[in-house]
C-alpha positions in Angstrom: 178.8 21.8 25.0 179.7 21.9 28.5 181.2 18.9 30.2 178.9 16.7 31.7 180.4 15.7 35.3 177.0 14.2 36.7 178.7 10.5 36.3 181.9 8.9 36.0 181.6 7.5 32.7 180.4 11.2 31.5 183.3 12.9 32.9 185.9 10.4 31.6 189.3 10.9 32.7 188.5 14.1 34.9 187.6 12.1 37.3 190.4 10.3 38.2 192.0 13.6 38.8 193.8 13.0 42.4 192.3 11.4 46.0 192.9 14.6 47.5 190.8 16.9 44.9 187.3 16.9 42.7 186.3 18.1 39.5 183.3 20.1 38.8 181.6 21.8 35.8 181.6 25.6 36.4 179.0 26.4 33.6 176.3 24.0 35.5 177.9 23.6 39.4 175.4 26.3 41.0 178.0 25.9 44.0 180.6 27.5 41.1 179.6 30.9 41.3 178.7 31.4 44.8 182.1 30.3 45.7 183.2 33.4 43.4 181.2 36.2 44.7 182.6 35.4 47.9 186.4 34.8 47.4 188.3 37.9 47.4 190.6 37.5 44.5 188.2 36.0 42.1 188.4 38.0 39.1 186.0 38.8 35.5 188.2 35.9 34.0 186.9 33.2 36.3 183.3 34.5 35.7 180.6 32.0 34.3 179.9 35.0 31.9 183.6 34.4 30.5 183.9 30.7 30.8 180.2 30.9 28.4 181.9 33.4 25.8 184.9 31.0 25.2 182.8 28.0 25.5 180.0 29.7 22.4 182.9 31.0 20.1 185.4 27.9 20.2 184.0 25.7 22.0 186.5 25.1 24.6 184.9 23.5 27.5 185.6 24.2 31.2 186.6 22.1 33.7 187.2 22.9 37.5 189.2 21.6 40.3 188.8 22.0 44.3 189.4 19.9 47.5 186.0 19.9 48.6 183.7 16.9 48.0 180.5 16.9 45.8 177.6 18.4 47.4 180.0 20.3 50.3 180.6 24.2 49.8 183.8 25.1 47.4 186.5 26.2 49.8 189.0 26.5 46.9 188.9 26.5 43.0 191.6 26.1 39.9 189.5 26.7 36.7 191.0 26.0 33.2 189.8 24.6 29.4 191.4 22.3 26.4 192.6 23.3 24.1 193.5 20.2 21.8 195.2 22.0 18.3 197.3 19.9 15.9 199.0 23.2 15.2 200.0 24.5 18.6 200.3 21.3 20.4 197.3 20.1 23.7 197.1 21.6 26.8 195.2 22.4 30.0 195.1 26.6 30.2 193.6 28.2 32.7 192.6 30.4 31.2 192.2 31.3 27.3 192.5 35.1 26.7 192.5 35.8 30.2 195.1 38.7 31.2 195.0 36.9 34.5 193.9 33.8 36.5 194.9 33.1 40.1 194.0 29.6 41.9 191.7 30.7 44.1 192.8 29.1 46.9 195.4 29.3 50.5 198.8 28.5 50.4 198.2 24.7 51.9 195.6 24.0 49.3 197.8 25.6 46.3 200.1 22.6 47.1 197.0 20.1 46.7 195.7 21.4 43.6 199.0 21.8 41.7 198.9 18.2 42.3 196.0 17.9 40.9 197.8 19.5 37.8 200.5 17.6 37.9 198.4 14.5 37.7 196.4 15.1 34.8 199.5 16.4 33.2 200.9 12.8 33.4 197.8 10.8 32.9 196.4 13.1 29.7 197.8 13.4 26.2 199.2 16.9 27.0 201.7 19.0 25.6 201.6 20.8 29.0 199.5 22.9 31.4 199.7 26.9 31.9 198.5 28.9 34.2 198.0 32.4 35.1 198.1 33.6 38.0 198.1 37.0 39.7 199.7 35.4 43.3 203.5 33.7 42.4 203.3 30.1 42.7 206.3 29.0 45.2 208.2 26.8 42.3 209.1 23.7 45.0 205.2 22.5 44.5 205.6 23.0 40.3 208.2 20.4 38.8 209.2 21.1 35.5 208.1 24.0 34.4 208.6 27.5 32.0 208.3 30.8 32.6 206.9 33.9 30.8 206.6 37.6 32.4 204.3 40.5 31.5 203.6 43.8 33.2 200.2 44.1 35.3 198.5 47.8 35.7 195.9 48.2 38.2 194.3 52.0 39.4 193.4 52.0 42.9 189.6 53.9 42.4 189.5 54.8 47.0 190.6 58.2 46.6 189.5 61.3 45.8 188.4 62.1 41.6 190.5 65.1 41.9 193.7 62.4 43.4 192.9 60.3 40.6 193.2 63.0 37.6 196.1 64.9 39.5 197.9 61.1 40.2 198.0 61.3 36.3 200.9 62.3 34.3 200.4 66.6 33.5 201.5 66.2 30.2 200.6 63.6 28.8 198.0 62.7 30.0 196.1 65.5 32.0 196.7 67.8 29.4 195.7 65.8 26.9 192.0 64.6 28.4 191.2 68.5 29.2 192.2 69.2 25.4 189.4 66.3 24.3 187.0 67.3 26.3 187.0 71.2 25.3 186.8 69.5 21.7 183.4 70.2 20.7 183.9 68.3 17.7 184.9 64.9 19.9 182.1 63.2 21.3 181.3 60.3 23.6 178.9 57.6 23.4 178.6 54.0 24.4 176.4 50.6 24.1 176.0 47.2 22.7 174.4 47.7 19.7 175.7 46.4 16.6 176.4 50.0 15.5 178.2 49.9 18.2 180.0 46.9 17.6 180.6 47.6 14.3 182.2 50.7 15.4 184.5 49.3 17.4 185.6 46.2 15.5 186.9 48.3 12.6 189.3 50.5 15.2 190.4 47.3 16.6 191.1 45.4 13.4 193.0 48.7 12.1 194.9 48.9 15.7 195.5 45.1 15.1 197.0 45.2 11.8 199.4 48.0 12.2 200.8 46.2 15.1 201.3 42.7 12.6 198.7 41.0 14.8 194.9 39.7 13.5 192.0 40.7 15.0 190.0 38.6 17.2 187.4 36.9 15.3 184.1 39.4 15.7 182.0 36.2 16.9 184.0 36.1 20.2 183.1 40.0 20.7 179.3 39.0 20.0 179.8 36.2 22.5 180.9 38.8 25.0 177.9 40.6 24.5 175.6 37.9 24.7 176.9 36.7 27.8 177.9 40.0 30.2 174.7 42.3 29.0 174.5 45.1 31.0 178.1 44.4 32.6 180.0 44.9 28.7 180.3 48.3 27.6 181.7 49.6 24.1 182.5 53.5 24.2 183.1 55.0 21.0 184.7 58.4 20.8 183.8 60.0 17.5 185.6 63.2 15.5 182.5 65.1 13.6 180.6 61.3 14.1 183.4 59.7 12.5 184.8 57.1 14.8 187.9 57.5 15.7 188.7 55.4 19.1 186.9 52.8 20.9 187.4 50.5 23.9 185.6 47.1 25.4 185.1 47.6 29.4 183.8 44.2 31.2 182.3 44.9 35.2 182.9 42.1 37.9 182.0 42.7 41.5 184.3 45.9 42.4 186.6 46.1 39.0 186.2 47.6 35.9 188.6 46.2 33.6 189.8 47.7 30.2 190.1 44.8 27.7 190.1 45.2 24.0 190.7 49.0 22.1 191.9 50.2 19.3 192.0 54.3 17.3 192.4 55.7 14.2 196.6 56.6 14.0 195.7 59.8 12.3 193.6 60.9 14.7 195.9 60.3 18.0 196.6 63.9 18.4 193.1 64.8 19.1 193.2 62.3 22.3 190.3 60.0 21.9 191.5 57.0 24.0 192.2 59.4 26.8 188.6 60.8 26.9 187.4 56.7 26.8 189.5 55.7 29.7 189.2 59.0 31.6 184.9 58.7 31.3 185.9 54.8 31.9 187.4 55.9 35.2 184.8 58.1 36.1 181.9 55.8 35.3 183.6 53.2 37.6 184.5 56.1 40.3 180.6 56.6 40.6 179.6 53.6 40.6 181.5 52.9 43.6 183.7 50.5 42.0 187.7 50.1 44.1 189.6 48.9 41.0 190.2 49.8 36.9 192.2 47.0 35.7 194.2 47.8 32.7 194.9 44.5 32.2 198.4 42.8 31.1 201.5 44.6 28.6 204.1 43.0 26.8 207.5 43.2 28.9 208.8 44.5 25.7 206.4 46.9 24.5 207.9 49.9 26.9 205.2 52.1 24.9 202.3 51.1 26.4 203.8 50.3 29.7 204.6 54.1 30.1 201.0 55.0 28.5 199.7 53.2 31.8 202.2 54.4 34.1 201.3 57.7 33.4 197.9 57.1 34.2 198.9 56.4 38.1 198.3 52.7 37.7 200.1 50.6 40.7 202.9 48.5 38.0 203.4 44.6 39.2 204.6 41.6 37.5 202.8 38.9 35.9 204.1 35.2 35.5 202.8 32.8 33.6 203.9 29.2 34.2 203.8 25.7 32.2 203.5 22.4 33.7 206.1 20.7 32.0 206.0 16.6 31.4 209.7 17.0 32.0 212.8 19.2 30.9 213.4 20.1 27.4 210.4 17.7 25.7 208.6 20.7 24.6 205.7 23.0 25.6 208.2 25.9 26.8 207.1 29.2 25.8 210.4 29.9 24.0 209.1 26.4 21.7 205.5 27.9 20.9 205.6 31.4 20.7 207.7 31.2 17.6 204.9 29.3 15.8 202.0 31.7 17.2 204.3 34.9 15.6 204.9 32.8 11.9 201.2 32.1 11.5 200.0 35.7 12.9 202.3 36.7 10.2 200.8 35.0 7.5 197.2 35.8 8.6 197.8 39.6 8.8 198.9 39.2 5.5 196.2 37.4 4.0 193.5 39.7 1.6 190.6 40.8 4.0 188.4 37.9 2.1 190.1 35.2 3.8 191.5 37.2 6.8 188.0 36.4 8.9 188.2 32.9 8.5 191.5 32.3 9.0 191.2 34.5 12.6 188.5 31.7 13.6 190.9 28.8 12.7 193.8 31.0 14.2 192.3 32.0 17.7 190.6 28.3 18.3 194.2 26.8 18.0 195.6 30.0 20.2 194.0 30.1 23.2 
């Protein structure tokens, strides 16, 4: 259930967060997402829609922090859950399964709320606190803190749909989405349905498994359904009605951002997740939308960081940071992601039986 902030004995420690800053519930604050459609960097991870997925499938519960009063308009926001896991250790992470998360706020205020942070970092039984955020944090306002990098693709959407296909690589990727779509045996469809989602959940758990990783548990997919509607789509792309690629596309405000796929290896050479993103594109094009996020890559999987260069994606940097209680106790990324990797091992391993509910247990301690 959602954190009841209404009182200071319902909010507990939250409260006591810093003079300078308040908390707030962003599932029941109505001043929570009007202070999001306004800000230009808020993003699909900071949506209520989101925050209500991860709260329904794990039951991590939000919490929010600005400089602006109760009952005074939200200026500024940092928005993040616990994750409390005997396993991976407590923390503050703003936010689970988010590619992305910026503190919505200007350079001054960045200052107050990373105070804020660092306060509930010394005051809570935490491992540490992680954030995500698009904008680099200057590191004098962060203390003790670790580091992790990813790649970040984003297509600008403002020109032409003739710039955008010929802004694509010829090769391998023009050639490729003409090729599917003169393939009268590859077809395209999307929706919600459970059809749908069944569809799609298979292709990702195979994707998933060839890559050593397991599956997002299918609850959290349902959740996601539940709680975008008509903003979540599932597009299939079948081979004689036999599925063969699918992706997850979430809308918020002007973006379109690709989340979750996965394909059938076999079938690669016929180009399904080219005609998805390419229809993806297009969909978003006419819709009037400015951005398709591609969402976050591995600094070390070069693959798929050249599969989204070639699509004439802009190519920045993500860094994550952790809040550190101080140097060297613990809660690095180099300390956790070790764990995270032995027990994804396992799982993937695991007969398919017990491989669904060990993907709930796994992904609740993840986050």
């Amino acid at each position: 259930m959602p954190l009841d902030l209404s009182s200071a004995q319902s909010a507990g420690p939250f409260l006591e967060a810093s003079p300078a800053t308040f908390p707030l519930d962003p599932l029941t604050d109505s001043r929570y997402s009007t202070f999001l459609q306004h800000h230009p960097r808020s993003s699909v991870f900071h949506s209520v829609q989101w925050l209500k997925a991860l709260n329904l499938t794990y039951g991590f519960e939000p919490i929010a922090f600005s400089t602006a009063p109760p009952q005074t308009e939200l200026q500024n926001a940092v928005v993040l859950c616990k994750v409390s896991s005997s396993l991976t250790g407590s923390r503050l992470v703003s936010l689970p399964f988010s590619d992305h998360c910026d503190i919505l706020a200007s350079p001054d205020e960045i200052d107050l709320l990373a105070g804020a942070l660092k306060n509930e970092l010394r005051k809570q039984v935490l491992d540490y606190i992680e954030v995500r955020p698009v904008a680099p944090l200057p590191a004098d306002i962060l203390g003790p803190h670790s580091r992790k990098t990813y790649c970040f693709h984003e297509i600008d959407l403002t020109p032409s749909r003739d710039t955008l296909f010929k802004n694509c690589h010829r090769d391998s990727t023009q050639r490729v989405i003409r090729r599917a779509q003169r393939n009268p045996a590859l077809v395209y469809d999307e929706g919600r349905s459970p059809t749908f989602l069944h569809a799609f959940y298979e292709l990702v758990g195979l994707t998933r498994r060839r890559h050593g990783v397991p599956p997002q548990p299918k609850k959290w997919f349902e959740s996601l359904i539940k709680c975008f509607g008509d903003d979540l789509k599932i597009r299939v792309a079948y081979d004689n009605r036999r599925p063969i690629a699918a992706i997850l596309t979430l809308r918020y405000k002007d973006t379109l951002v690709y989340k979750y796929g996965g394909s059938s290896r076999e079938h690669h050479r016929l180009g399904g997740m080219h005609l998805l993103l390419w229809r993806s594109l297009e969909d978003a094009k006419d819709a009037g939308l400015r951005v398709f996020d591609l969402g976050r890559s591995d600094i070390e999987n070069h693959g798929l960081i050249l599969f989204k260069d070639r699509w004439g994606a802009r190519r920045s940097t993500l860094t994550y940071i952790r809040l550190l209680k101080s140097p060297g106790k613990g809660g690095s990324f180099a300390s956790s992601d070790w764990k995270r990797r032995v027990v994804s091992a396992i799982v993937a391993r695991l007969p398919e039986r017990l491989r669904t509910s060990a993907c709930v247990f796994l992904y609740k301690h993840a986050g």
